[in-house]
TIROLO-565710 format. One record per residue (C-alpha): residue in one letter; x, y, z. Coordinates in steps of 0.02 Angstrom, whole numbers, plus 50000, padded with zeros to 5 digits. Layout:
<recs>
AXYZ/...
</recs>
This chain:
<recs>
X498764958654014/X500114969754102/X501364962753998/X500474963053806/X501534980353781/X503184974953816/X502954955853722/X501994965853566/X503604976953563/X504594964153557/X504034954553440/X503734967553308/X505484973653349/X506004956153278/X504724955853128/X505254972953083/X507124966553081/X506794952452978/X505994963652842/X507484974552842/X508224961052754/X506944965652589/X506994985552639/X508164996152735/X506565008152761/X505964995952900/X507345003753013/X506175016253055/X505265005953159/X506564995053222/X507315006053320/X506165012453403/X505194998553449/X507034989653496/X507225005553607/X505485001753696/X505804981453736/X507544987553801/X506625000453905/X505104987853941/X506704972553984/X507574988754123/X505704992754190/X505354972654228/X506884969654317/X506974986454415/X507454983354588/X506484995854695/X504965003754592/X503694991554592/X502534999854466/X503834996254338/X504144978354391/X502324974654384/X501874986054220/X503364988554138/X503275001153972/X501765004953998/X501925012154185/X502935026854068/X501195032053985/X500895035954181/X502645046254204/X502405058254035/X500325060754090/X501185065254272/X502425074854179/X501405085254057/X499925084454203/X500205101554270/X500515110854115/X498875103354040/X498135109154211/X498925126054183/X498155130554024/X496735117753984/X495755114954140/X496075129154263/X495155143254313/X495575158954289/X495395162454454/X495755146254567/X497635140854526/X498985139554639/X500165148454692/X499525161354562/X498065162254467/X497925165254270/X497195179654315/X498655186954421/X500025181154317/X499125189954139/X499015204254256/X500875204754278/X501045201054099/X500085214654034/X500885226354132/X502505220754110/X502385222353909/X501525240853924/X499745235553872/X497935242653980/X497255227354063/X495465234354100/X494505222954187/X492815221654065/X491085215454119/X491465215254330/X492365203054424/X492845186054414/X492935183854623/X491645177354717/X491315191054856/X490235179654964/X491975168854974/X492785168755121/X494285176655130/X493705190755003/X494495205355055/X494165224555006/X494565242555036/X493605255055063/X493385270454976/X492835287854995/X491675301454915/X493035313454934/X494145303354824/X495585311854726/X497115307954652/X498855308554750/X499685325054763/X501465314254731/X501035297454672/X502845292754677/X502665285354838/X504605288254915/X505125285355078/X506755287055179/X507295272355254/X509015277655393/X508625281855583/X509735294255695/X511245281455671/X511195282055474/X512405294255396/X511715289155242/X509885285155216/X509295277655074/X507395286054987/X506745270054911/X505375266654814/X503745256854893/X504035244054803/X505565234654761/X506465218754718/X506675205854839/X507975194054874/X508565180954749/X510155175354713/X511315172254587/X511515155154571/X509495151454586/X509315163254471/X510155165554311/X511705178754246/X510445185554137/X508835187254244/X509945195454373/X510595207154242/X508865212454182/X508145213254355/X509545226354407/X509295236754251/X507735237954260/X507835242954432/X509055257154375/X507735262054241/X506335264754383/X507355270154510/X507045257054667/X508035243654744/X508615225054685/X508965215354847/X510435202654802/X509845188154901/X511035178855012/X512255171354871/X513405187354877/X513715203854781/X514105196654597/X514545204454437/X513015205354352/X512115213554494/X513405227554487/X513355227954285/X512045240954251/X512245253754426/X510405249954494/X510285252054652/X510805235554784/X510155231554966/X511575217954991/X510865203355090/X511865194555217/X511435177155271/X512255163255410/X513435158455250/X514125176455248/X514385176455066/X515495187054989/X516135193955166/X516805176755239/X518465169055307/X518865152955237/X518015143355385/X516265152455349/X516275165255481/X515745183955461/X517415193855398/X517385212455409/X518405220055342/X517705208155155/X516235218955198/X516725234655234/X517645234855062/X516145229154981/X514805238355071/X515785253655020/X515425251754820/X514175266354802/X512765256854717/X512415248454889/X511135256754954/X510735246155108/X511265232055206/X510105217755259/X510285202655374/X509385187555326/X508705179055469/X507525166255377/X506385167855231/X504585164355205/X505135148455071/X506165136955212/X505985146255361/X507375140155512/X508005128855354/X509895129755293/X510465123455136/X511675116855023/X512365121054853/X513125103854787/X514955105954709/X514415102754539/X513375116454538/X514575128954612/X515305137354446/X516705146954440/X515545161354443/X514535156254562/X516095156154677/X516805170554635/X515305179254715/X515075167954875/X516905168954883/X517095150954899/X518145135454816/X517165130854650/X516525114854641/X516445110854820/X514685108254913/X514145126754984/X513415124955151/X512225137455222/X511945133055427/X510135137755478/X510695148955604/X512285163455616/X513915160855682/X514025179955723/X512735179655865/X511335168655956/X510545181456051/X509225194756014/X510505207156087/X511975199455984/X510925203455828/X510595221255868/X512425224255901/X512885213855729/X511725224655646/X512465240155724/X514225232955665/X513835232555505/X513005249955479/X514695255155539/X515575245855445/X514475251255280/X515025270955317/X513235274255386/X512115264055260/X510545258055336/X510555241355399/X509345229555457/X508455211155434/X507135199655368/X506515186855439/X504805174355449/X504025177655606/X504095160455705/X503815160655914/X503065176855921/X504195179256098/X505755179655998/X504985194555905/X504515201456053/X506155196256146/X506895207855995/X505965221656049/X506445221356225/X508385221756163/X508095236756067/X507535243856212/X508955236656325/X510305242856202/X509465258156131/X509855250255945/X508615250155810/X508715242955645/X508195254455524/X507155242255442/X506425225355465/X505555215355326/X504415201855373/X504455188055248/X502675178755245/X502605159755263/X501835157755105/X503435151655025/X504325161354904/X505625157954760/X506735146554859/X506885127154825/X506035117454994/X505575103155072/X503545102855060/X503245103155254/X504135118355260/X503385132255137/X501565121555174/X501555121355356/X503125131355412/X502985149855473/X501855164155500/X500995169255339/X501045188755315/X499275196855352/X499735188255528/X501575190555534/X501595209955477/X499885212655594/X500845204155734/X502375212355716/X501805231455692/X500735230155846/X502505221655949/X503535237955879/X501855249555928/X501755240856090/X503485241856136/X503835261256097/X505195259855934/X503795259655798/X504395275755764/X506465270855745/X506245257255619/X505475257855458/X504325240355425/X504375232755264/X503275215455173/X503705201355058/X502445186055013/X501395186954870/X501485206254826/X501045208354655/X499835220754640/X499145236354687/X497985230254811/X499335217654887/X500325233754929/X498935242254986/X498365228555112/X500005227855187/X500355245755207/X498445244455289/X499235232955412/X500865241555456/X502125240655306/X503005255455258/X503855246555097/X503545231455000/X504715218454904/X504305206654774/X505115191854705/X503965179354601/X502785197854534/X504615199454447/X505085183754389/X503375182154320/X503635200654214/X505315191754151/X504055178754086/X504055166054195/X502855153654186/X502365145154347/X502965128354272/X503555126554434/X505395117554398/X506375130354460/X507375118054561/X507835107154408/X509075118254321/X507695116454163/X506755132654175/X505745133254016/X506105150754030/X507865155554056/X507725162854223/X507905148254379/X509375141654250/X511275143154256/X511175132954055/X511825148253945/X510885139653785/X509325142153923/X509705159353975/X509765164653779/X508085166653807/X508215183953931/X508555198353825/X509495210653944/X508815225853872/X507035219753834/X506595212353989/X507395225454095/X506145236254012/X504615223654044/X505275224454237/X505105241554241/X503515244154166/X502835230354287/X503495239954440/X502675257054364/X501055248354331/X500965239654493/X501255258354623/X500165267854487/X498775255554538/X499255259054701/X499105277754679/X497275274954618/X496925264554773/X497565277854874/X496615291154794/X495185281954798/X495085281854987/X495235297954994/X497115300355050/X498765307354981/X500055294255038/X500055275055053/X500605277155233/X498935284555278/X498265267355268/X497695259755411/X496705244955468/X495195249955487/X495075255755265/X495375234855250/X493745222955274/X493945204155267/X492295191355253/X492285179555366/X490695169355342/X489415173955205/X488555181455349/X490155189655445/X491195206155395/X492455211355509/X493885227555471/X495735221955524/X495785234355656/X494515222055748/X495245206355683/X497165210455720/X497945217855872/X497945235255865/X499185242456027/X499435260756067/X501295265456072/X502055258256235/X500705250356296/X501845233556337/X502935244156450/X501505254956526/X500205241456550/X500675223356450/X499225213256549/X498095222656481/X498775218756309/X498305201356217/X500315199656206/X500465199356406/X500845180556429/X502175180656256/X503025195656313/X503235187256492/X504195176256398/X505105186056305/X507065189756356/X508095200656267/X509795190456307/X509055172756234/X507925168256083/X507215152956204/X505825159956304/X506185164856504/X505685144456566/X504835132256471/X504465122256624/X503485139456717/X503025148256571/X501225153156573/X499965143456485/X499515152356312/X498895137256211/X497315145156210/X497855163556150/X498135169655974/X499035182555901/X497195188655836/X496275198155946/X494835209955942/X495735225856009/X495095245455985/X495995252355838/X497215264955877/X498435276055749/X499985269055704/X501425272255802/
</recs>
């Protein structure tokens, strides 16, 4: 029985060429039933898949239903509310507000509130609309010559080379049309993010792209001449990222294009190799001082890093330099472990990493704890891509929020999910120019721009509606979270809430006293595995008083 597909094929392939002999017109189905028993012949004497040994042809009925499986999934059998990593729901959000069209929600929600998980924010009687729903901030401590007033939300990183000449094109011009940021990602300062003058927070990863010596190191003075182009705004440090966190990478040399090189400032065609950690320090004071370097070397721009928060005492251990050294970043972004636009092994984005109602919880109440809440501005990436996203971070300590996949998908992506495979149905995760024909510069520059406008004018009405005049009046205790059908808890009870120094006035009577024993500002590694005290049995949760941010 397994082999009736490939014997039928063949024989009809020879009865079909025998009657070409009376009509030419049987070629049609010659060749392609010769092209199935050549197909059927390769499957049945494959050497290491043993599905096509044992059922070969028609094992590749199984590969096109595996194929076309999640795109059936995506628009015949879903939910609108229950897909992965983003619902139907969420992405015709985005796509209604990146197109300029109302999206009112008719007839009540789809959620389930008795879920749990749900999460809400509460409102007030006194509601009222924003004095300045604008939403600015400057980002640039006492060290900053220049600070930068960015928007709340902004781009965040992604590179040329994952991403396409075109999508990076639009992304910057529409950034230049709503005046906030386009973070470069770590593949260097290229042409097309300079094209249009939007504004650029240039990321700078262990590969030091773009500001490198031939052997890979960190070169300054690379930087310093292109940290000086005007249209960088800011300077940020890539540490790790919520997709591969503590991951390198590699670029194979086929893939690096002339282009591609020009902006990594590399040798085209040859394998690009991005080492999981920097070359330019290995301790937490080493990275302050880097970071220091290069807001020097950037003429007073504000500099700073992102990273996925990992062993929460090399957070801390960060903290503890800052106050050793009297540096502060002026920002730090804290990329959830949720995964993110970057290609990964599964363990990694699954299982890998803090995800970001922990990580941003865990590291406002460190920078609260440890006195310099006040020196660095906090921003959050993972997931952001609506008003309520940016509200329940700024609830839990964010100042600023960046988004990656909210603008891919108002470029019109369309969660098929290859963005790895240099096929993106789209255009966008593609360096194929007869692909990339498919962003319109102008057009979807626009589209990103009216999703960004959208997305903080939500915002506003979620700020109004509890009552205040600024997203940074947010605090834990306006965000709820069910628990149980039975169980409703605010954040300020679920997370950590510290009052500003309380790790140097008082730490044991903290629930970070045991991590921030182990914390040491002159290694990542904590003080000594081998006397460190037990805290298997303490989380970064805790049900602390809530106190006002720092």
């Amino acid at each position: 029985m397994r082999f009736i597909p490939l014997v039928a094929a063949m024989v009809l392939a020879v009865v079909t060429a025998l009657l070409c002999w009376f009509s030419l017109y049987w070629l049609f189905a010659v060749i392609p039933l010769a092209v199935m028993s050549v197909v059927g012949l390769a499957d049945l004497l494959h050497a290491t898949d043993p599905l096509r040994r044992n059922y070969p042809l028609t094992v590749r009925f199984r590969y096109l239903l595996e194929w076309i499986g999640p795109f059936m999934r995506s628009y015949i059998v879903e939910g609108d509310e229950k897909s992965l990593p983003f619902s139907r729901d969420i992405r015709g959000m985005i796509y209604s507000r990146s197109l300029g069209e109302g999206e009112p929600k008719a007839f009540g929600s789809e959620l389930d509130f008795d879920e749990s998980g749900y999460t809400w924010i509460h409102h007030s009687i006194a509601a009222r609309p924003p004095s300045d729903p604008d939403f600015r901030i400057t980002i640039g401590g006492p060290r900053c010559t220049r600070p930068y007033s960015a928007s709340v939300l902004n781009i965040s990183a992604m590179s040329f080379g994952s991403i396409g000449a075109n999508a990076v094109e639009a992304l910057n011009l529409g950034a230049k049309l709503g005046g906030f940021a386009h973070d470069t990602g770590e593949g260097g300062l290229s042409q097309y993010h300079l094209a249009h003058g939007g504004d650029i927070v240039w990321e700078i990863a262990s590969g030091y792209f773009g500001c490198r010596t031939p052997d890979g190191r960190f070169d300054p003075e690379r930087f310093r001449d292109q940290a000086a182009l005007e249209q960088v705004k800011m300077i940020n440090i890539k540490l790790s990222q919520g997709a591969k966190p503590g991951h390198g990478g590699m670029l194979p040399g086929p893939k690096v294009t002339p282009e591609i090189a020009a902006a990594r400032g590399i040798e085209p065609w040859k394998d690009c190799i991005s080492p999981p950690a920097h070359s330019s320090f290995s301790t937490p004071v080493g990275l302050l001082e880097f970071t220091a370097q290069l807001r020097d070397l950037s003429g007073g721009k504000p500099a700073g890093f992102k990273l996925a928060i990992g062993h929460p005492w090399e957070f801390l251990a960060i903290c503890k330099a800052m106050l050793k050294t009297g540096i502060h970043p002026d920002f730090i972004i804290i990329d959830g472990g949720e995964g993110g636009t970057g290609a990964a092994p599964h363990e990694l984005p699954d299982h890998v990493g803090m995800p970001l109602v922990d990580a941003l919880a865990f590291a406002h109440a460190a920078l609260c704890g440890s006195g310099v809440r006040d020196h660095v501005m906090l921003g959050a990436s993972g997931k952001i891509v609506s008003g309520f996203s940016l509200a329940r971070s700024m609830a839990l300590g964010a100042d600023f929020c960046n988004a990656a996949r909210g603008f891919m998908f108002s470029l019109g992506c369309v969660q098929s999910m290859r963005c790895h495979t240099g096929t993106c149905p789209t255009g966008i995760t593609t360096q194929d120019p007869l692909r990339q024909r498919a962003i319109v510069v102008p057009t979807h520059a626009q589209r990103v721009h009216n999703f960004h406008a959208a997305t903080v004018a939500k915002l506003a009405e979620i700020v109004g509606a509890a009552g205040l005049d600024h997203p940074d009046e947010l605090r834990p205790e306006h965000l709820y979270m069910r628990l149980t059908p039975n169980e409703i808890r605010s954040a300020a009870d679920l997370y950590p809430q510290l009052k500003p120094g309380a790790l140097l006035d008082a730490p044991e009577e903290t629930p970070f006293a045991a991590l921030w024993e182990l914390a040491d500002p002159e290694r990542f590694a904590p003080k000594s595995i081998a006397e460190r005290p037990d805290i298997s049995g303490r989380s970064v949760r805790a049900t602390v008083k809530s106190q006002p941010r720092g």
